[in-house]
C-alpha positions in Angstrom: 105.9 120.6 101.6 106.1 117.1 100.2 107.8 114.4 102.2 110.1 112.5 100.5 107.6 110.3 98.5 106.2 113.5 96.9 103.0 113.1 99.4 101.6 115.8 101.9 99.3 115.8 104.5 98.0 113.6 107.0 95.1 112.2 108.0 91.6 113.2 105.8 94.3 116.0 104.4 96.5 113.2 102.8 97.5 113.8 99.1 100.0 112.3 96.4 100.1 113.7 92.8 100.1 111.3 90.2 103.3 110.9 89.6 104.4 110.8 93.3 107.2 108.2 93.9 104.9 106.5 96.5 102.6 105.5 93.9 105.2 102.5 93.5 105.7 102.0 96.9 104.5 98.5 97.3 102.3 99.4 99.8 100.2 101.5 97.4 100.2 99.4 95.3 98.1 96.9 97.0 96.0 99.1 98.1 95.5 101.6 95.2 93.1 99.4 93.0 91.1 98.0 95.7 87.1 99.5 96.6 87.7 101.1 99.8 84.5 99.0 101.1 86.1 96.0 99.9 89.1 96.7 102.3 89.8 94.6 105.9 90.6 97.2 108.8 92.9 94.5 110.6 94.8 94.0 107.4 95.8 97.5 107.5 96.5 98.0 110.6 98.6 94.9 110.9 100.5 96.6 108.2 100.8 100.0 110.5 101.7 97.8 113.6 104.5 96.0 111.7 106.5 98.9 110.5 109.4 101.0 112.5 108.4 104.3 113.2 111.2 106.1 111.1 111.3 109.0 108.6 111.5 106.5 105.8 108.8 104.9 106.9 106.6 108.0 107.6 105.1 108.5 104.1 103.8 105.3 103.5 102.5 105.2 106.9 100.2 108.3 106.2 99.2 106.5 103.2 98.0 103.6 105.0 96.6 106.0 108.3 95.0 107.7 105.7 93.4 104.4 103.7 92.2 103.2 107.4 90.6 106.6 108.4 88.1 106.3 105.0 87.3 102.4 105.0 86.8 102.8 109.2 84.5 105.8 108.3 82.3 103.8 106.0 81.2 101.7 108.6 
């Protein structure tokens, strides 16, 4: 079932159609256009460490779990 972003899944099973409202998150949308190599670990995760562990927060925060997962595997 989607969460309330239209995503599902966490982790490697993360997934947001197209026209998911967290494709505007702003979040998303810094990340969304960048070459995964390209990306900086700590950035990320000083985004994870900065937000509140709530239910609003939770989709964009599997984004972002699911962003560091791929970059971290290239490695």
């Amino acid at each position: 079932m989607p969460d309330r972003l239209g995503a599902d899944g966490n982790g490697d099973a993360w997934f947001a159609p197209l026209d998911a409202a967290i494709t505007n998150h702003p979040f998303y949308q810094q990340y969304n256009k960048s070459p995964i190599a390209g990306l900086d670990p700590a950035d990320i995760k000083t985004l994870i460490g900065g937000m509140p562990p709530t239910v609003e927060s939770a989709p964009i925060l599997n984004y972002l779990r699911w962003v560091l997962a791929i970059r971290v595997s290239i490695d």
